[in-house]
Backbone bond lengths (Angstrom), bond angles and torsions (degrees), N, CA, C in turn:
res aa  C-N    CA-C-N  psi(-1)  N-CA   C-N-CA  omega(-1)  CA-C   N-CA-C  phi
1 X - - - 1.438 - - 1.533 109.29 -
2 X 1.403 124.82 114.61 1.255 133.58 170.49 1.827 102.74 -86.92
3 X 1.421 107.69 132.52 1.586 102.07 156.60 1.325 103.95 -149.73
4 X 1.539 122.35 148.09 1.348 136.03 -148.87 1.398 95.37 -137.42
5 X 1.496 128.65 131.17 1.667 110.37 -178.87 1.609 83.34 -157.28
6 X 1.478 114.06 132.06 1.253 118.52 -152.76 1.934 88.31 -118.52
7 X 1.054 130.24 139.00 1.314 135.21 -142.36 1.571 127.49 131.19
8 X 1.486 113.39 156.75 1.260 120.61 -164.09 2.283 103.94 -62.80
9 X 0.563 131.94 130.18 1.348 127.80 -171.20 1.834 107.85 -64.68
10 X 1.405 101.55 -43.63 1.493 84.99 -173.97 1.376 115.38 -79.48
11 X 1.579 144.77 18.02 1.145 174.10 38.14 1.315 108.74 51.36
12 X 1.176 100.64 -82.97 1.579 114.57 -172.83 1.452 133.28 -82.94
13 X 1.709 102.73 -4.79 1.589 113.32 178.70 1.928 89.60 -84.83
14 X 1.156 123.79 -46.15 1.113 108.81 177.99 1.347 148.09 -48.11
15 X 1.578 97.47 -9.70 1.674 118.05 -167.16 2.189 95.90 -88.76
16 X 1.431 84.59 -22.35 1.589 93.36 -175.59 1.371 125.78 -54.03
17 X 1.202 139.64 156.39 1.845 130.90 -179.07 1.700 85.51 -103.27
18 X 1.744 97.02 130.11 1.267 129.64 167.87 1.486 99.03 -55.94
19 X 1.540 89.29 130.10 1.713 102.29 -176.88 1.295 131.68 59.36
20 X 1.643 95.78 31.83 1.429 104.48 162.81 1.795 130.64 -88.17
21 X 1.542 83.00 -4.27 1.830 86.26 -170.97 1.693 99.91 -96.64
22 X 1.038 111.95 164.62 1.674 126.39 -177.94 1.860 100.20 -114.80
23 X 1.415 113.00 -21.21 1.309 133.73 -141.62 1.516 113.28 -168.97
24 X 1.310 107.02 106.79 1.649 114.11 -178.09 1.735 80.16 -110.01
25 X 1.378 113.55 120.04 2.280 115.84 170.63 1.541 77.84 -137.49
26 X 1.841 115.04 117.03 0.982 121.11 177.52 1.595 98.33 -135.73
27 X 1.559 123.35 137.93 1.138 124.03 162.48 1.514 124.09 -114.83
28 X 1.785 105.19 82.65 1.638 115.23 -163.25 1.368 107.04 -54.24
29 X 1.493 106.59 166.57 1.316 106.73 154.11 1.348 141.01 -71.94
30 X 1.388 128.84 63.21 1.396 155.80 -116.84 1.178 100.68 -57.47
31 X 4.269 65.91 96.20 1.013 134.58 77.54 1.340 110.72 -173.49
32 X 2.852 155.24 -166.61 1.279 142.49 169.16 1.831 122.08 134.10
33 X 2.716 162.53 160.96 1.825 159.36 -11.78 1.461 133.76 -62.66
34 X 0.890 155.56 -141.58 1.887 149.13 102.95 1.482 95.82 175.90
35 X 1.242 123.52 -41.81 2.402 88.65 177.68 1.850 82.05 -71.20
36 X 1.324 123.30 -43.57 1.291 98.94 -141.52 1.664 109.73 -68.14
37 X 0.984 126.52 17.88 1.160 126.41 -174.46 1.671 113.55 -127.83
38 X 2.018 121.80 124.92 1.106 126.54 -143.25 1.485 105.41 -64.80
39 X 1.362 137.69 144.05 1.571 116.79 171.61 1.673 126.45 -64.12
40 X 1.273 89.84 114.42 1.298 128.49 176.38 1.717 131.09 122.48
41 X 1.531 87.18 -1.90 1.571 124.16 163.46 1.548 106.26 -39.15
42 X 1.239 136.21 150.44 1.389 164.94 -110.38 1.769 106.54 -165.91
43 X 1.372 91.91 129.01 1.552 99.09 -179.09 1.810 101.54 -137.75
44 X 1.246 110.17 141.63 1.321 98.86 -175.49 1.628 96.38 -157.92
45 X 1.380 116.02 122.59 1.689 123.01 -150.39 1.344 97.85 -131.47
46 X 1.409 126.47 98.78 1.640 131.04 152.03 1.518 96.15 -21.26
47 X 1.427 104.56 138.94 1.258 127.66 139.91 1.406 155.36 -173.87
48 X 1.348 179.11 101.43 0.901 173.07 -60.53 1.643 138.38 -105.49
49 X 1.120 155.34 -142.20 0.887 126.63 146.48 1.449 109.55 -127.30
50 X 1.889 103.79 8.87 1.081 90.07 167.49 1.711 130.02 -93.43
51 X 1.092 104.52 -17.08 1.292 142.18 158.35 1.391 139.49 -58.53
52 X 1.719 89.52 -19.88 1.504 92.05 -179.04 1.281 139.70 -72.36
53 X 1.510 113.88 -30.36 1.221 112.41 150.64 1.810 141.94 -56.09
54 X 1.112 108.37 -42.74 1.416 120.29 155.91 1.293 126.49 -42.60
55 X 1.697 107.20 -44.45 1.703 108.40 168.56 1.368 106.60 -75.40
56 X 1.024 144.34 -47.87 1.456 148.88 173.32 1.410 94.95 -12.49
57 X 1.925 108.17 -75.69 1.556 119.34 -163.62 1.006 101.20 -57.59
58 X 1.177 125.33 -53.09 1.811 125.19 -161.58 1.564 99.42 -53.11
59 X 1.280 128.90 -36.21 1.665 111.21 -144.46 1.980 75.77 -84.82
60 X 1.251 128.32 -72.02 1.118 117.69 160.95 1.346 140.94 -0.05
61 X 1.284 108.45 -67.07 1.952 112.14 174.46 1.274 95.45 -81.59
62 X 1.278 139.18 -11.40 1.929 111.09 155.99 1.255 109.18 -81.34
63 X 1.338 128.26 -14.95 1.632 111.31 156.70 1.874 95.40 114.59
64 X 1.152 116.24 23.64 1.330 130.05 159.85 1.528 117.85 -72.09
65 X 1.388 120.87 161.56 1.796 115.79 173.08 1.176 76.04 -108.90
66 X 1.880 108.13 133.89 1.460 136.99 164.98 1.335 103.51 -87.68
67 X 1.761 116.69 114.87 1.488 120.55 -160.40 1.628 94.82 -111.38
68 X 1.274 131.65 -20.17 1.576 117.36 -179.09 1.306 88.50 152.91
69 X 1.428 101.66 179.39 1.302 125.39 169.58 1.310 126.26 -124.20
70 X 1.810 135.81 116.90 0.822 132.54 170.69 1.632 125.98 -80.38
71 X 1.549 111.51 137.73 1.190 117.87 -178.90 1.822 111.57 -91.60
72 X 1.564 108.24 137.72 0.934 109.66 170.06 1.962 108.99 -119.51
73 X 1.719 97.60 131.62 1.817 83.86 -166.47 1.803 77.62 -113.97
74 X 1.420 90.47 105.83 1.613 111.97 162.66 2.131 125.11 -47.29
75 X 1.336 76.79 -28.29 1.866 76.69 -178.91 1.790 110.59 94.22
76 X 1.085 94.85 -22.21 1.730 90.02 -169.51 1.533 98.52 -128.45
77 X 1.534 92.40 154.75 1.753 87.25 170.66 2.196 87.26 -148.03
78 X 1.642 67.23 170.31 2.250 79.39 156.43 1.483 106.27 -88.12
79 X 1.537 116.75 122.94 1.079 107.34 165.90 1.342 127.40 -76.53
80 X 1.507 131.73 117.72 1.693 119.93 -164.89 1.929 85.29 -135.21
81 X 1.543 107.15 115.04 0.887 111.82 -153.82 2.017 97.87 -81.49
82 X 1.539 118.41 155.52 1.673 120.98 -167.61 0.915 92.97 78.62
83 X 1.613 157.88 -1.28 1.649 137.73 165.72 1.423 101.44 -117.46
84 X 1.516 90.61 167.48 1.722 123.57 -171.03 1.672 93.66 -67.35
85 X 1.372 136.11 135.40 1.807 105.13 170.46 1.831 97.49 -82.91
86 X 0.979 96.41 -171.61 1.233 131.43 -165.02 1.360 117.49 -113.56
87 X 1.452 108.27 56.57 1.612 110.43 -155.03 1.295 104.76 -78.74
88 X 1.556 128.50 -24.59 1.236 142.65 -145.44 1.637 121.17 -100.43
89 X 1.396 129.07 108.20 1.697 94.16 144.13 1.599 114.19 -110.97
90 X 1.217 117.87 165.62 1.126 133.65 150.81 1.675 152.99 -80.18
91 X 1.369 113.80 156.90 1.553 115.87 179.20 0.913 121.02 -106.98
92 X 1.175 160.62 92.80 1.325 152.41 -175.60 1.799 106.53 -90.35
93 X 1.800 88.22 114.99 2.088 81.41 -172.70 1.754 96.50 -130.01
94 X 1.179 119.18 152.00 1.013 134.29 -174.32 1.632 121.84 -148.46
95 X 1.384 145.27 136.79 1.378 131.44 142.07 1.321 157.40 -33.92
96 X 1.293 102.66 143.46 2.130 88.40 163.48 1.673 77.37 -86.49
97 X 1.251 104.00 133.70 1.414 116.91 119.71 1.988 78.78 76.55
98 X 1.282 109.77 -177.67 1.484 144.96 174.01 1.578 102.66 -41.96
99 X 0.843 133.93 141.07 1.945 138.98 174.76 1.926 99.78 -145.05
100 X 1.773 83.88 97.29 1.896 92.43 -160.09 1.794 81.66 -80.54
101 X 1.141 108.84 139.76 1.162 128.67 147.10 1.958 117.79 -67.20
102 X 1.128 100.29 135.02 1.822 108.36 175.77 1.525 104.41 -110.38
103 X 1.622 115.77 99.41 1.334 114.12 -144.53 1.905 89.31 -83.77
104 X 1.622 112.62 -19.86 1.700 101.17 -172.53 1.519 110.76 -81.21
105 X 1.598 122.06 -30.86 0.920 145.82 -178.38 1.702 98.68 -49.13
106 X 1.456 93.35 -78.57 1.909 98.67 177.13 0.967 97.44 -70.32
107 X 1.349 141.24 108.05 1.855 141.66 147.03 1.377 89.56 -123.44
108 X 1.166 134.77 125.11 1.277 162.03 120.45 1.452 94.94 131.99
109 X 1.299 125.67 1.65 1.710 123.59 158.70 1.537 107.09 -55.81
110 X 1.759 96.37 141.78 1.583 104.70 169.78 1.737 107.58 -112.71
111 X 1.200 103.28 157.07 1.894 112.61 179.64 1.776 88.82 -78.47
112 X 1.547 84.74 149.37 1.629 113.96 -176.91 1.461 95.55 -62.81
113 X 1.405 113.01 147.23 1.857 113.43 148.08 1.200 118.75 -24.05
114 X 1.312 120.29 156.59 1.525 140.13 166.32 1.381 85.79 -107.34
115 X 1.264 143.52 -65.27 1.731 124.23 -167.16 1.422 95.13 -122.32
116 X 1.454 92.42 161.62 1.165 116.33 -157.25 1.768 111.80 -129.08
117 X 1.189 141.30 115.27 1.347 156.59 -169.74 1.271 107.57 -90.15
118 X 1.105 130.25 76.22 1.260 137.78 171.01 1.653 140.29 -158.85
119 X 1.606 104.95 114.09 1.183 115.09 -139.99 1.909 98.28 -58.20
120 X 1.120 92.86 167.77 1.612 84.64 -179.39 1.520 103.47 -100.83
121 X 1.780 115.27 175.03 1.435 103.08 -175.82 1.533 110.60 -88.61
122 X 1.752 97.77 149.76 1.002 120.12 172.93 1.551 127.00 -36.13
123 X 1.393 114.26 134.37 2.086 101.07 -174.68 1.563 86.14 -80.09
124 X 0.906 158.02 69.77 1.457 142.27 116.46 1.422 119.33 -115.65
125 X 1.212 116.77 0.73 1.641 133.55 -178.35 1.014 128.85 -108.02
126 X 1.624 105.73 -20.59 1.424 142.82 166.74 1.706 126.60 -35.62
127 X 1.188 134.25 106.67 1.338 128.00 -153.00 1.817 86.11 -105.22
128 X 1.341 124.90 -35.26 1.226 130.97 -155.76 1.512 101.12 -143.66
129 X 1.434 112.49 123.04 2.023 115.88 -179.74 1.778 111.62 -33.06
130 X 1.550 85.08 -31.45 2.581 84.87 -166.80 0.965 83.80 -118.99
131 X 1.688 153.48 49.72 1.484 134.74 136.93 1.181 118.33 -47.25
132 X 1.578 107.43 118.32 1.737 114.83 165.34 1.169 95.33 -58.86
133 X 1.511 106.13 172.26 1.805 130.80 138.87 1.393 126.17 -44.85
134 X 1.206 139.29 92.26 1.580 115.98 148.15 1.435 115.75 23.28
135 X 1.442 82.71 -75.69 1.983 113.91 -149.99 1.678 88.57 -54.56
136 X 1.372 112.44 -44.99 1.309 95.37 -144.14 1.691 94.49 -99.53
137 X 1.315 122.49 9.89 1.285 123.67 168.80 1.466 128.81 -82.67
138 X 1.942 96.37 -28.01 1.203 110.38 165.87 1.239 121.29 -75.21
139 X 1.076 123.22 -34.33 1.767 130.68 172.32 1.768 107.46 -61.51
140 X 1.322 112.53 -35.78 1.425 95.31 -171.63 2.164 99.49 -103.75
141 X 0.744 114.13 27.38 1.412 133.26 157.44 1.362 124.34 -99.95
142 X 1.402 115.64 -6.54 1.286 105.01 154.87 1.475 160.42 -51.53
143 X 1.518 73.84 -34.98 1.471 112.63 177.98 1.517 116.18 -52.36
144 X 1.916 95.00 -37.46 1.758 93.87 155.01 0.995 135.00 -85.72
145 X 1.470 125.62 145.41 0.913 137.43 169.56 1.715 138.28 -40.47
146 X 1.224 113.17 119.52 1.730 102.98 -155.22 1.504 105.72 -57.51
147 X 0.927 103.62 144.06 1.562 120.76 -168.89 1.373 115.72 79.47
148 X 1.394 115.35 -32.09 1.647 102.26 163.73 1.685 150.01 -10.17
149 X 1.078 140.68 176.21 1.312 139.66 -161.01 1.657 80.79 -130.79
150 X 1.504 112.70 133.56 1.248 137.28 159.48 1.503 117.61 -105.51
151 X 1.673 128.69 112.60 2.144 102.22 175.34 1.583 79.39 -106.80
152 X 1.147 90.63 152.38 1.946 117.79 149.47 1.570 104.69 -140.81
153 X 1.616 92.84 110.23 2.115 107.22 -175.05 1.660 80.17 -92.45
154 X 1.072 132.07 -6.89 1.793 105.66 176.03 1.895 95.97 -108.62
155 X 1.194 140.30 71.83 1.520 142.71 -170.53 1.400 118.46 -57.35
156 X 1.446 90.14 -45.41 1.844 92.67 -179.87 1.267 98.56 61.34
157 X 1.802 102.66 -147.38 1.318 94.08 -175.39 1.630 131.60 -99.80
158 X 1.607 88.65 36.15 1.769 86.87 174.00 1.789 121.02 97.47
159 X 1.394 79.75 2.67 1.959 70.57 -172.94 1.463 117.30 -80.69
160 X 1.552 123.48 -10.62 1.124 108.72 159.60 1.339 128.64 -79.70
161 X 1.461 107.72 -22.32 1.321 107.98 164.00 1.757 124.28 -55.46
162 X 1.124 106.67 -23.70 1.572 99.98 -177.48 1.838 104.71 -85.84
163 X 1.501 102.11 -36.31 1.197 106.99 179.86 1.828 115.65 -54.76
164 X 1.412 118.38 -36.26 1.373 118.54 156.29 1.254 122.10 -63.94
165 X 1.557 134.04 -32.67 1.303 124.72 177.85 1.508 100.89 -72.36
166 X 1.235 145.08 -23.69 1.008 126.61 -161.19 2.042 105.87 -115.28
167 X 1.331 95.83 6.20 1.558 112.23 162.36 1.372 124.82 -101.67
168 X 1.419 105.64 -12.19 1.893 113.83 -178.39 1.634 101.33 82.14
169 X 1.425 137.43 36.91 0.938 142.65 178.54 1.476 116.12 -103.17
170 X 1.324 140.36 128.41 1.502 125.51 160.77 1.746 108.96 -70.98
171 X 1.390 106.72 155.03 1.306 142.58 -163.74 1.477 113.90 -129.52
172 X 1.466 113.56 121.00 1.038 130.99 165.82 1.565 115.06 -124.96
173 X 1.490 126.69 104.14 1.112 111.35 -159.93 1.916 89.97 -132.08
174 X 1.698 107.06 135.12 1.379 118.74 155.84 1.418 137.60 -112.82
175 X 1.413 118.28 145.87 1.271 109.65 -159.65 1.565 99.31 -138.18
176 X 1.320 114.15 163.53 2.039 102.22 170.48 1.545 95.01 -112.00
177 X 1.502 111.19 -35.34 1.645 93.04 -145.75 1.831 100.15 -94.07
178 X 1.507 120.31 161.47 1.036 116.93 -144.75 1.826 107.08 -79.81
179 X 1.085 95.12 -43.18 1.969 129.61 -172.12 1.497 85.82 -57.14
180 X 1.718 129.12 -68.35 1.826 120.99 -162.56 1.378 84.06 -67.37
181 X 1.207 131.80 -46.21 1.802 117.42 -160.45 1.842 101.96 -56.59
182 X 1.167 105.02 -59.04 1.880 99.13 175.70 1.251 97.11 -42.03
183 X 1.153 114.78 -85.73 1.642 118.93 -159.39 1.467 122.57 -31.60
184 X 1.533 112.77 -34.92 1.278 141.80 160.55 1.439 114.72 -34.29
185 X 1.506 112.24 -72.47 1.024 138.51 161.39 1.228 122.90 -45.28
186 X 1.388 134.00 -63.24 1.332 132.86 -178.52 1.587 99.74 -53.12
187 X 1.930 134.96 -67.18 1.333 119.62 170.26 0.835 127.62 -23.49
188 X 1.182 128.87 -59.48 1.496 119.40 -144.79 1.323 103.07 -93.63
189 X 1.787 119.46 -27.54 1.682 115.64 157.13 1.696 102.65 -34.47
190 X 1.623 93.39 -85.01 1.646 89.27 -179.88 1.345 142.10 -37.41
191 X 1.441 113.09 -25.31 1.406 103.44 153.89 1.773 122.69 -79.43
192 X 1.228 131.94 -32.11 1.139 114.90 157.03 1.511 120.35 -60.22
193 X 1.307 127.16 -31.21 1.423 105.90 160.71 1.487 149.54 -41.48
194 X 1.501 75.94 -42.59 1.911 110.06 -168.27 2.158 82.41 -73.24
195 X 1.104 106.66 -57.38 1.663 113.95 -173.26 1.160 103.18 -39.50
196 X 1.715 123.97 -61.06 1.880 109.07 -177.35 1.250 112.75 -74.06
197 X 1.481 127.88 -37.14 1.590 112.98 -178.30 1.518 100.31 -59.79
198 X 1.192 126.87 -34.11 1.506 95.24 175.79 1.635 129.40 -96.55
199 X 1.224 111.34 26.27 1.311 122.19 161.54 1.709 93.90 -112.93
């Protein structure tokens, strides 16, 4: 199930049924789920390094388990020469509540990366200034469950949404502004297109 609802998010997360998400993967405008997400549901929030501490607390004082932080090494930086670059952003993901492991179920399953190698997209390919990767949206969507419910209330231009159509994931994606909401829209059509012609 894809649904797209173009509107202010804190507005429109409310219209949502509690415990519909499997997966809150939000990339704020750097920082923000918890009923709406099922217990034991997964939250995992782009962010910065300037920021990073602040999201830490936040996922915490809403009463989430703060599980780590994933590194993402983008490939590119600003070069500003006498400083460290800035190769990195981060994920900060956490739970509602307990995330029981099924220790017979997973037997010979391995845990996802902690960092992640993946260049970010190119500024000429760029639909939106902070577009993730695809690639690397699908990798950290694993975490849901196949067939699962994915929200992103910050949508931009949709790239996680395609990254669920092409993972078997449902999609709930919000957006305010009008231009990423099309653009939004037109992807992730096209990736369900591209999905039945090739079945």
């Amino acid at each position: 199930m894809i649904k797209l609802l173009k509107g202010n998010c804190l507005d429109l997360l409310r219209q949502l049924e509690p415990g519909c998400a499997d997966l809150v993967l939000i990339d704020p405008p750097y920082s923000s789920g918890g009923e709406l997400t099922k217990e034991g549901g997964t939250i995992a929030a782009f962010i910065d390094w300037r920021n990073l501490p602040a999201m830490t607390d936040a996922i915490q004082m809403a009463g989430w388990v703060w599980r780590g932080v994933i590194v993402w090494d983008k490939g590119i930086s600003r070069n500003i020469p006498g400083r460290f670059r800035n190769d990195c952003e981060y994920i900060v993901w956490g739970t509602n509540g307990r995330k029981e492991v099924d220790w017979k179920a997973a037997k010979g399953a391995k845990a996802m990366p902690g960092i992640y190698h993946i260049n970010g997209v190119n500024t000429k390919q760029k639909h939106h200034q902070t577009e993730k990767p695809v690639e690397l949206l699908k990798a950290l969507i694993q975490i849901c469950p196949r067939g699962g419910t994915v929200v992103d209330c910050f949508m931009g231009s949709g790239s996680t949404g395609v990254a669920c159509v092409q993972e078997g994931r449902g999609f709930i994606g919000i957006e305010l502004g009008d231009q990423y909401f099309d653009t939004a829209t037109k992807r992730i059509q096209e990736a369900e297109d591209e999905l039945l012609n090739d079945f």
